[in-house]
C-alpha positions as CSV (number, residue, x, y, z in Angstrom):
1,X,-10.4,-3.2,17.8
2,X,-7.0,-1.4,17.7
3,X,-5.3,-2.9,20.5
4,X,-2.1,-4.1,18.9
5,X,0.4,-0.9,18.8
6,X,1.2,-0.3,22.4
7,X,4.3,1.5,21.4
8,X,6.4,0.4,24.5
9,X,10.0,1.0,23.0
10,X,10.0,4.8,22.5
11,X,13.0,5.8,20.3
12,X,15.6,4.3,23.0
13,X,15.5,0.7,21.6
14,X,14.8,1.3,18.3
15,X,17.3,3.6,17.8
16,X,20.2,1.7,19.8
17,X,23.2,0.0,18.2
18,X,25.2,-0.9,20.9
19,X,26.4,-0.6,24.9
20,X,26.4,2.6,26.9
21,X,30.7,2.0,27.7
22,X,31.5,5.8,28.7
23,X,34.6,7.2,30.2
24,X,34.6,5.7,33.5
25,X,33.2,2.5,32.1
26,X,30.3,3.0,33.9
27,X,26.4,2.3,32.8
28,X,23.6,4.7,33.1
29,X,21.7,2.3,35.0
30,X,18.4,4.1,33.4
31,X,19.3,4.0,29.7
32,X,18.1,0.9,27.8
33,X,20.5,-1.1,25.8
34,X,20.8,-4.0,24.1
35,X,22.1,-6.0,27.5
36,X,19.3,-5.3,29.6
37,X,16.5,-5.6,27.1
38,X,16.5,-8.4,24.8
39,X,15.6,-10.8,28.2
40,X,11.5,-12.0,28.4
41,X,9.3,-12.2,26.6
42,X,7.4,-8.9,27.2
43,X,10.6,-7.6,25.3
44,X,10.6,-9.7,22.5
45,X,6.2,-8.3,22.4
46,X,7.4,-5.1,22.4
47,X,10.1,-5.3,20.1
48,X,8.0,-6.4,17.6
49,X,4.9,-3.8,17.9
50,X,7.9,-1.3,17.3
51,X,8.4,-3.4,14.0
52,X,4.5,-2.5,13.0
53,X,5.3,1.7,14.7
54,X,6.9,2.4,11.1
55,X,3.6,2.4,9.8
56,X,2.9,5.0,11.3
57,X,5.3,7.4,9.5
58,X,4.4,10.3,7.0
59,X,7.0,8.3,4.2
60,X,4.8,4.8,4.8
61,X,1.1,4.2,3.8
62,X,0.2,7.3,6.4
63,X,1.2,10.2,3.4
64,X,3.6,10.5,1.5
65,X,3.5,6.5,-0.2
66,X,0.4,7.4,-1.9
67,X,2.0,10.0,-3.7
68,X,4.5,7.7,-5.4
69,X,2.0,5.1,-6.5
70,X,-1.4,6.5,-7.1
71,X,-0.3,9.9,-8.2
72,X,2.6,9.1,-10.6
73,X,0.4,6.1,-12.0
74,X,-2.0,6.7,-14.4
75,X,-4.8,7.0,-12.1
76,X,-3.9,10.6,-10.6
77,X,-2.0,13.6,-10.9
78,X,-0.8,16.2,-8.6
79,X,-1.9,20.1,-8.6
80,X,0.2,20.9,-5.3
81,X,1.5,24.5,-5.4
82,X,4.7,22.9,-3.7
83,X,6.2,22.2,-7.2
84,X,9.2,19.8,-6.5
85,X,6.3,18.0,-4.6
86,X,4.4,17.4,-8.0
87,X,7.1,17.3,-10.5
88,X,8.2,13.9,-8.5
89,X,4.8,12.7,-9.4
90,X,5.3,13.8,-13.6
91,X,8.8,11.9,-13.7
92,X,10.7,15.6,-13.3
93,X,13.3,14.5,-10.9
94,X,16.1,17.0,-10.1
95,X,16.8,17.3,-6.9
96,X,17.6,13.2,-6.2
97,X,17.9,14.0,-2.2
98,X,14.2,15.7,-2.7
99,X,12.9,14.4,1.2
100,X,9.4,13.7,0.9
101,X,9.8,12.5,-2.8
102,X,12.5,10.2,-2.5
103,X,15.0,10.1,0.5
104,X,12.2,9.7,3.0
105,X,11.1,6.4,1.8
106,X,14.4,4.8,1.7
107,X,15.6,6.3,5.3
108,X,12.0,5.2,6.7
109,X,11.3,1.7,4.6
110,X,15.1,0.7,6.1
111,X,14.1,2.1,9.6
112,X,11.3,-0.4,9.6
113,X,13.8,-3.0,8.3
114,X,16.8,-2.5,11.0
115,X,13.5,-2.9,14.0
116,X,12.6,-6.3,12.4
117,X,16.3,-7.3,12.4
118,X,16.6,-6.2,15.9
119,X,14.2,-8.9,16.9
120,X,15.2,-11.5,14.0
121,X,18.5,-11.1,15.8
122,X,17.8,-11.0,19.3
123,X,14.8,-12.6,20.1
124,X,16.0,-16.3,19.4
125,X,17.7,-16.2,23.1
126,X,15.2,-15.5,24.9
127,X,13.4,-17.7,26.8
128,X,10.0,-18.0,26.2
129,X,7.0,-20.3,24.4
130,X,8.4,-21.8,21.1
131,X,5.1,-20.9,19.8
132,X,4.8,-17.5,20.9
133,X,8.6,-16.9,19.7
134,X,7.8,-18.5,16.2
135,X,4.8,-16.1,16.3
136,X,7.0,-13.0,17.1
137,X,9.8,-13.6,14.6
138,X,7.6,-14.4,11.9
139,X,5.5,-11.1,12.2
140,X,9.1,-10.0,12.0
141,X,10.1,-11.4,8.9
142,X,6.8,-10.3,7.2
143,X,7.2,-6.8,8.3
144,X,10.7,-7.1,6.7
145,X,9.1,-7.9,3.4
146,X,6.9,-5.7,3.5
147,X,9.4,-3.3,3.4
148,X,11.9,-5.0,1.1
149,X,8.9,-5.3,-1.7
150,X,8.6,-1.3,-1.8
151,X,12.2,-1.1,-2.2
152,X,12.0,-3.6,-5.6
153,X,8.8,-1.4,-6.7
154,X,10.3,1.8,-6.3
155,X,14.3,1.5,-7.0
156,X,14.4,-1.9,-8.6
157,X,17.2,-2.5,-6.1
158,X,18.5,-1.2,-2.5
159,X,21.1,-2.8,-0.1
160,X,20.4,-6.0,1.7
161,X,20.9,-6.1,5.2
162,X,19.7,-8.5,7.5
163,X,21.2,-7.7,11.0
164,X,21.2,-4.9,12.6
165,X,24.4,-2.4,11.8
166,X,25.9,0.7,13.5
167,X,26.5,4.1,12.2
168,X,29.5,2.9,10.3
169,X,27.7,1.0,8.1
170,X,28.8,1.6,4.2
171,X,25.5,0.7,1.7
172,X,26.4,-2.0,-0.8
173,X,24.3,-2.5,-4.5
174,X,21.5,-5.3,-3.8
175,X,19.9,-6.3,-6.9
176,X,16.4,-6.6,-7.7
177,X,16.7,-10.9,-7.4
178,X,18.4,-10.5,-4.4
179,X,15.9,-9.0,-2.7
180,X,13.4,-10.7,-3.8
181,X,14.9,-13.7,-2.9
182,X,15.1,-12.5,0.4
183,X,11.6,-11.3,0.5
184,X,10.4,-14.8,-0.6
185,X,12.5,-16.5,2.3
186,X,10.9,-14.2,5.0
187,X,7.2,-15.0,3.7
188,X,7.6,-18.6,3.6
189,X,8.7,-18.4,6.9
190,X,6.1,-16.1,7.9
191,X,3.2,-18.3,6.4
192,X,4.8,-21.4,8.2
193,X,4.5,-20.0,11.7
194,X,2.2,-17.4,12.1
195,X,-2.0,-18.2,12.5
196,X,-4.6,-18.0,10.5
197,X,-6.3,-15.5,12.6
198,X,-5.6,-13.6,16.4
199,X,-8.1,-12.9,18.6
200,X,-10.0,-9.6,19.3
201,X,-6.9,-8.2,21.4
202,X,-4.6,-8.7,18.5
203,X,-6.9,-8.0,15.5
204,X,-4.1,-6.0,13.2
205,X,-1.4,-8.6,13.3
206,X,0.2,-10.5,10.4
207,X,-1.4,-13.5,9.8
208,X,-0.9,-16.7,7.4
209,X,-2.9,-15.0,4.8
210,X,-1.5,-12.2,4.8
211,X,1.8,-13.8,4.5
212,X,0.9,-15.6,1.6
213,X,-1.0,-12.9,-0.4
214,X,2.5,-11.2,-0.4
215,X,4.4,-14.1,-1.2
216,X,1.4,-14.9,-4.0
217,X,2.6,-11.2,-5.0
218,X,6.2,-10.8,-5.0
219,X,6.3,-14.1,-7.6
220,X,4.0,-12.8,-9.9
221,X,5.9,-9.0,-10.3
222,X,8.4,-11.7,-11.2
223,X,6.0,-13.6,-13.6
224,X,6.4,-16.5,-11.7
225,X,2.8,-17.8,-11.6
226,X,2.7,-20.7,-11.4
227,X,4.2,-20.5,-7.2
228,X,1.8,-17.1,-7.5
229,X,-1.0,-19.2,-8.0
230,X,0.1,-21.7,-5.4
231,X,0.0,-19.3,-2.4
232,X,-3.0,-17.4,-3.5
233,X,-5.1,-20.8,-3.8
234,X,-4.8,-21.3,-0.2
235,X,-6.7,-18.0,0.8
236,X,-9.5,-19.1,-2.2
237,X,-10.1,-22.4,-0.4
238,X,-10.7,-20.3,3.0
239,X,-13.3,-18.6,1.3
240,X,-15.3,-22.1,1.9
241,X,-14.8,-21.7,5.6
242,X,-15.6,-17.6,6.3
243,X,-12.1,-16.5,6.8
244,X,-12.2,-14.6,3.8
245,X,-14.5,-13.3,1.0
246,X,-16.3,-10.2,-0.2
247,X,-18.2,-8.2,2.5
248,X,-21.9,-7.0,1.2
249,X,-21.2,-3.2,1.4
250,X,-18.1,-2.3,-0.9
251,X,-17.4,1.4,0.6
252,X,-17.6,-0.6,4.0
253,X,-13.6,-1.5,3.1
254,X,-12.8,2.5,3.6
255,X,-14.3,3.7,7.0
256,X,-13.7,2.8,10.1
257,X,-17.1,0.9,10.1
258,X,-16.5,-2.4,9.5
259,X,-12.9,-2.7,9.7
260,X,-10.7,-6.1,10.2
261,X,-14.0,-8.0,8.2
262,X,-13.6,-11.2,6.5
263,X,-12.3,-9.1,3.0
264,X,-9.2,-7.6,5.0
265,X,-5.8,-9.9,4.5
266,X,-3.8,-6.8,6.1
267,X,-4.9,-3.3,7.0
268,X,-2.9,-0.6,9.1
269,X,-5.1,0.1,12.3
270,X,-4.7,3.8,12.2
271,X,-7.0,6.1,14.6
272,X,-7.0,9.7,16.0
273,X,-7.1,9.3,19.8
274,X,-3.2,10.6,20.0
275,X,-2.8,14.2,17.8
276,X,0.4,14.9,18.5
277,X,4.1,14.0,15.7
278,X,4.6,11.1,14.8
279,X,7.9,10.5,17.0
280,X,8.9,7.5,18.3
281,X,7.2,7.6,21.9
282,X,3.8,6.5,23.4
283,X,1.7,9.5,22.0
284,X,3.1,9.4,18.6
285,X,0.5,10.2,16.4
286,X,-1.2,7.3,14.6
287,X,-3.7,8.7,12.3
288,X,-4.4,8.4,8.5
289,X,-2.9,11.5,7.0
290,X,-3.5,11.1,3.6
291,X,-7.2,12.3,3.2
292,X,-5.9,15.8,4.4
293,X,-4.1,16.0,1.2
294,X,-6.3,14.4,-1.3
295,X,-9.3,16.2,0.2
296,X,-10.9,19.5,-2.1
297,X,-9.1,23.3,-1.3
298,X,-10.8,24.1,1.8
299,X,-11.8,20.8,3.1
300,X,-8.4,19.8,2.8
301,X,-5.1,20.9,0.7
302,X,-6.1,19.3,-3.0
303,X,-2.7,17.6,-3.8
304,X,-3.9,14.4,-5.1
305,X,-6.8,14.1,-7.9
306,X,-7.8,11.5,-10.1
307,X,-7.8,11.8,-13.7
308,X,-11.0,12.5,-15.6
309,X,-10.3,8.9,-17.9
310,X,-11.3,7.3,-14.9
311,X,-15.2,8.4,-14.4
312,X,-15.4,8.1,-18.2
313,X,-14.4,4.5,-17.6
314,X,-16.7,3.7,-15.2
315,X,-19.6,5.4,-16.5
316,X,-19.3,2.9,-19.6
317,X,-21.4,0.3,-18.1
318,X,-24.3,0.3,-16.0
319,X,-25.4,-1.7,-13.4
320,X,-27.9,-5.0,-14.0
321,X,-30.4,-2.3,-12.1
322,X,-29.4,0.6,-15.2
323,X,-27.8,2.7,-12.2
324,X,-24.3,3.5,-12.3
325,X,-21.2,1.9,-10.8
326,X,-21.7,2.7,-7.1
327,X,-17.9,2.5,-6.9
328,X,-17.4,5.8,-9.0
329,X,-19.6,7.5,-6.6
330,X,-17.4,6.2,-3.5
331,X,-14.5,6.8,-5.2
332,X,-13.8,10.3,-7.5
333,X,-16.0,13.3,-6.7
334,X,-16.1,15.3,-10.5
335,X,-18.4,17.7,-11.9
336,X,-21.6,16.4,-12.1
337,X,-21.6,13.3,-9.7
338,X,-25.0,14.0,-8.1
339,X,-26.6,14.3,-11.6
340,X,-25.2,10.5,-12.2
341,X,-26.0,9.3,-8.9
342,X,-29.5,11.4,-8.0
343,X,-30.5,8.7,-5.3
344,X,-27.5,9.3,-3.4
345,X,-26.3,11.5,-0.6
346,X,-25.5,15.1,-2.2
347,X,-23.7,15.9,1.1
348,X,-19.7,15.9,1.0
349,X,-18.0,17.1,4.2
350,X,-19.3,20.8,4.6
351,X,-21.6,21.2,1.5
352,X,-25.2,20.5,2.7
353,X,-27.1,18.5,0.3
354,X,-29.3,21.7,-0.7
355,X,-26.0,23.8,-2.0
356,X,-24.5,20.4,-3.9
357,X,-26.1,20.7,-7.3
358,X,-24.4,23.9,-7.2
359,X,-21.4,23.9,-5.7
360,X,-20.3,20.6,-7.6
361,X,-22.0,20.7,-10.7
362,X,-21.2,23.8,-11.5
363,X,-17.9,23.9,-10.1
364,X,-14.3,23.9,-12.2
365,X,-14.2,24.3,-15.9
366,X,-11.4,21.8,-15.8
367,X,-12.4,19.1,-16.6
368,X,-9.4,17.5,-14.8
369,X,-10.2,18.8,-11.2
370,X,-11.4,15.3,-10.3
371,X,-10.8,14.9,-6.4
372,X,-10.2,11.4,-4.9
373,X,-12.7,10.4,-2.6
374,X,-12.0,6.6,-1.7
375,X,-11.0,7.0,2.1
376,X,-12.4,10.0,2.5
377,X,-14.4,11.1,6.0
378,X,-17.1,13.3,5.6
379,X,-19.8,10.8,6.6
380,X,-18.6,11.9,10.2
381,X,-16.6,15.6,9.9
382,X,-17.1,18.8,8.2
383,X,-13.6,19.0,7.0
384,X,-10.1,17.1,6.9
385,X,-7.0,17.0,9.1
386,X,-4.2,15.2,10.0
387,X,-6.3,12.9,12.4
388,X,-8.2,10.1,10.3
389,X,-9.4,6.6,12.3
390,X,-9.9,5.0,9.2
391,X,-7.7,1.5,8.9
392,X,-5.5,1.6,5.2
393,X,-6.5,-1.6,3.6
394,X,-3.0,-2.8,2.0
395,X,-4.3,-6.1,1.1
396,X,-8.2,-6.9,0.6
397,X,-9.6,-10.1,-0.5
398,X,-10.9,-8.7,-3.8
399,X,-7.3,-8.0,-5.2
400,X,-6.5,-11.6,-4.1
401,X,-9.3,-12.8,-6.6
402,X,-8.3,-10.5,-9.4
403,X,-4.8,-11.6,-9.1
404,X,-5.6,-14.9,-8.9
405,X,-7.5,-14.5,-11.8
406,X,-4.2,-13.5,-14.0
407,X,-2.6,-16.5,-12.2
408,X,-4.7,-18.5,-14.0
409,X,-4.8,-17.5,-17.4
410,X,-0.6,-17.4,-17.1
411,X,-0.5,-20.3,-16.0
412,X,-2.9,-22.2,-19.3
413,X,-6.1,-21.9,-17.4
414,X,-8.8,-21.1,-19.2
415,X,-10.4,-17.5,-19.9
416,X,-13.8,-19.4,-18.3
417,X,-12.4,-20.6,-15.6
418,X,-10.8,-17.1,-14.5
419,X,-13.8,-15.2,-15.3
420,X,-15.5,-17.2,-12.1
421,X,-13.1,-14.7,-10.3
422,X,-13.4,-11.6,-12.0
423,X,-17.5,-11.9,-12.0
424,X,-17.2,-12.4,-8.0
425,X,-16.1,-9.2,-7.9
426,X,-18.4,-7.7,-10.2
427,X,-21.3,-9.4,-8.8
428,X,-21.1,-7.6,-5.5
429,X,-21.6,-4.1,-7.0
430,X,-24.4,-5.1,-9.2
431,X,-22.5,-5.6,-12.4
432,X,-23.7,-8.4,-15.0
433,X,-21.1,-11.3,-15.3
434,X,-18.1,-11.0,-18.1
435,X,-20.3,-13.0,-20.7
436,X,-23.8,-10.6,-20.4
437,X,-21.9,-7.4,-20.4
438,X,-20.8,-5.2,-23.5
439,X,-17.3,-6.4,-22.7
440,X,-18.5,-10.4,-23.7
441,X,-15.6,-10.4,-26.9
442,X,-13.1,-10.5,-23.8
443,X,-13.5,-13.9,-23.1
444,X,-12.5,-14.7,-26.9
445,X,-8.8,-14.7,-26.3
446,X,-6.0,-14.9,-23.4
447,X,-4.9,-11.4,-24.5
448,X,-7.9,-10.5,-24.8
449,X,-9.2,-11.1,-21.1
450,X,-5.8,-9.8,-19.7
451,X,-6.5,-6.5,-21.4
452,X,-9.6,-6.7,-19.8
453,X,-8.5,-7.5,-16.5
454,X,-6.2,-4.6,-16.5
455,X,-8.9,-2.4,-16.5
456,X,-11.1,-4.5,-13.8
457,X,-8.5,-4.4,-11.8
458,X,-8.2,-0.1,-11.2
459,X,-12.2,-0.1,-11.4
460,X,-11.9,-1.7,-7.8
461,X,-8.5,-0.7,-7.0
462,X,-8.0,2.3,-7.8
463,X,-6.4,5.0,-5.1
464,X,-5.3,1.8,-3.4
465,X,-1.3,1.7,-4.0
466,X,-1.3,-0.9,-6.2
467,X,-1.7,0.5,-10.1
468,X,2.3,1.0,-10.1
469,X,3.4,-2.8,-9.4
470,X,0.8,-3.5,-11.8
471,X,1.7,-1.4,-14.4
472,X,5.6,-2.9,-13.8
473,X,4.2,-6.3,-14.2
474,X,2.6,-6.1,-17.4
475,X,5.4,-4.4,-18.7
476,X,3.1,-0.8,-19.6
477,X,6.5,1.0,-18.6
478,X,8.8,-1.0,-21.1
479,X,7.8,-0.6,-24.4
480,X,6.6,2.2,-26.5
481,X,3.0,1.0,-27.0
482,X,2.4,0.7,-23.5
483,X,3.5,4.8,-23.0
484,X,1.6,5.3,-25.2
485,X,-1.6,3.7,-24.2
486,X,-0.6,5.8,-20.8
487,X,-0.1,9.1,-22.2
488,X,-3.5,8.3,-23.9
489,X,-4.5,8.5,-20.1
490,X,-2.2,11.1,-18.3
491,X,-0.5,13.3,-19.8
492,X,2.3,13.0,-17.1
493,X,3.7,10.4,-18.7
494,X,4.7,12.4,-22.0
495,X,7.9,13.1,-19.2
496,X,8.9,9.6,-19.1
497,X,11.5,8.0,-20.2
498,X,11.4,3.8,-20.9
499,X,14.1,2.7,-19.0
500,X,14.4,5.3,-16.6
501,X,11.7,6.5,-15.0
502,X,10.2,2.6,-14.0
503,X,12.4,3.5,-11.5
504,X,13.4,6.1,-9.0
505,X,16.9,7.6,-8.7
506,X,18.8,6.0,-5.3
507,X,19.0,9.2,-2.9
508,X,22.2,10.3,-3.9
509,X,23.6,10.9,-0.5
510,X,23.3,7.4,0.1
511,X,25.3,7.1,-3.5
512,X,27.8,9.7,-1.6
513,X,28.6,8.1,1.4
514,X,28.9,4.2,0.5
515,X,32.6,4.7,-0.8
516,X,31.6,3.1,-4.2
517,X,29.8,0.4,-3.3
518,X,25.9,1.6,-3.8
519,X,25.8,2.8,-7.8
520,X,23.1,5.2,-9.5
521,X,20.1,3.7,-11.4
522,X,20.4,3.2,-15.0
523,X,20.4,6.6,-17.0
524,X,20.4,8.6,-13.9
């Protein structure tokens, strides 16, 4: 159900700053402004569905975001022909106004933030249900977070603003604490007043759960645990009462099967029923775009593989049943995929089963050209476009027990006790528990099991936006060893520099106009 987005603002709220006051004083009596629309509650509804509209923007979850963390992490690499568009994923930044590498994020991710201050600022007048405000204002302040958490794991600070401002605003340095601070006070508020769940008519919506899986996340990219553990807990313990868990079938998280199931926390409801831009009106497009660009030449434009260390990884350890890892299968397509999965479907989009052996296994001498295929839509089209209708899973339920599991061990748990977690997501694709497999010795040590973890963790995640916050967190982009270990992995990374590309370069027009006050990232 994919009720929730009736885009009912169009871009003359959400743009507006102020009152229509023209020559003659007079107001168009058809043009909405801040006056006439902040009044019922049906406004303060709509207001907030335009808060969830930025997720439907190229720079968000819907393109281009992919790009920055699954394609300049270790997991994937870029082959676009547009070559600006690929160097920003090898840490070759020249051009720091470069639009869809850079300035595109910040302009959109502070869109999204001045639409949640709208209604954080507006909708306390109103009159309406105390509940149904709380409800409105907290979806709000999540949204706001949400944004506010990819400006920490992309610039390592921004500007903070928390009401709306006009034109003549002048961006001031934020830093990293600052905003998180900020993003910590939203979620708590969030988790305090919105529900557990919505019904069928508002499946899409932040929930508690969702507001605490970000919390449980923003304190542990600052290695604060112990609270990390804390929020996470509660959605474990609603494992006991079916609001959350694993689902059966794990490619089931990336269709548009089974979506909004028990292992969703939050998910973007994207579909293709409107084909048009994505605007700001009531037919803006709200389809997934990004399978169109990490689909093969052909089927789609091949900007986004993964890298070949990935299927080696996986291909490591069999399952209890001596097959292999049904999550490789569903999630890189490489040379020689059907010969390592020959029980399963050879068919991928237009290549009938009958042409697969040797169209694939015969196909690239590069042994590189790995394409990603977690999210992708051939069990229902021939090819890719702009159009997807499967829902972007930002939070699932498995990443809740995997970070919980770090939680633990961080916090003097025991290796034991956090392997329960680790094994539950293990179990469901058919792999032995921690202490039966070949990886037993991890179990030895604290260090030992984190290590391991790191790698359980982009076996099940990978092509899922995540590998860059985690790579921050364990500190992989701070020290020699760690670059290392990832140039050992992608050879991308023999371009970085530690401590300067953990980080992306402000957009220096935003550097231009603050008169001073917004400065340049370290070493940039």
């Amino acid at each position: 159900m994919k009720k929730i987005y009736n885009f009912l603002l169009g871009s003359a709220l959400v743009f507006c700053t102020g009152c229509s006051a023209d020559l003659l004083d007079i107001d168009n009596p058809n043009e909405v402004t801040i006056p006439t629309f902040w009044n019922k509650a049906a406004d303060a509804e709509a207001g907030v569905n335009a808060c969830y509209s930025a997720l439907y923007k190229e720079p968000t979850w819907m393109r281009w975001l992919s790009f920055r963390y699954d394609l300049s992490s270790d997991e994937g690499w870029s082959s676009s022909p547009w070559i600006e568009l690929g160097d920003w994923t090898r840490f070759l930044y020249s051009n720091y106004n470069f639009n869809e590498g850079n300035n595109q994020h910040w302009e959109y991710f502070y869109m999204g933030i001045f639409r949640c201050n709208q209604v954080l600022k507006y909708v306390p007048a109103i009159d309406m249900d105390d509940t149904e405000k709380k409800q409105v204002l907290a979806q709000a302040s999540f949204m706001r977070a949400l944004w506010y958490f990819q400006i920490n794991l992309l610039w390592d600070k921004g500007t903070l603003i928390l009401e709306p401002v006009d034109a003549g605003y002048r961006p001031k340095d934020a830093t990293e604490a600052e905003i998180w601070a900020q993003v910590e006070k939203d979620l708590l508020y969030a988790a305090e007043n919105l529900p557990d769940s919505w019904d069928a008519e508002n499946l899409g919506r932040a929930t508690r759960g969702a507001a605490k899986a970000l919390l449980g996340k923003a304190y542990m990219q600052q290695h604060l645990y112990d609270k990390a553990k804390e929020q996470l807990s509660w959605l474990i313990e609603k494992e006991k009462t079916g609001l959350y868990g694993l689902i059966d079938n794990w490619v089931d998280n990336f269709t548009d099967l089974n979506e909004n199931n028990k292992e969703s926390v939050f998910e973007i409801q994207f579909d293709d029923k409107n084909k048009g831009d994505t605007g700001n009106n009531a037919s803006m497009a709200t389809g997934f775009q990004r399978t169109q660009f990490y689909a093969p030449s052909g089927i789609g434009w091949g900007d986004g593989k993964a890298r070949r260390w990935l299927v080696d990884e996986y291909l490591k350890e069999k399952r209890i049943d001596g097959g292999n890892d049904i999550r490789l299968y569903n999630s890189i397509l490489y040379h020689g995929f059907s010969l390592d999965f020959p029980n399963e479907s050879k068919k991928y989009y237009n290549i009938a089963d009958a042409d697969a052996d040797e169209q694939w296994n015969n196909w690239g001498k590069d042994p590189e050209d790995c394409y990603i295929r977690k999210y992708n839509t051939s069990y229902y089209r021939d090819r890719e476009d702009y159009f997807a209708r499967n829902n972007y899973r930002i939070i699932r339920y498995a990443d809740i027990l995997l970070n919980y599991a770090e939680c633990i061990v961080e916090t003097n748990g025991t290796v034991a006790e956090a392997a329960k977690y680790v094994d539950q997501v293990r179990d469901r694709v058919g792999l032995a528990k921690l202490k039966d497999s070949r990886w037993a010795a991890c179990l030895n040590s604290k260090d030992a099991f984190l290590k391991r973890l790191q790698m359980e963790r982009t076996l099940e995640l990978c092509f899922e936006g995540w590998r860059w916050g985690d790579l921050k967190r364990w500190g992989m982009l701070d020290t020699q060893e760690g670059i290392n270990e990832l140039k050992s992995r992608d050879v991308d990374f023999n371009n970085f520099v530690i401590g300067k590309h953990r980080r992306l370069p402000i957009p220096q027009y935003e550097i231009d106009q603050s008169d001073g006050q917004l400065t340049q990232n370290p070493m940039y």
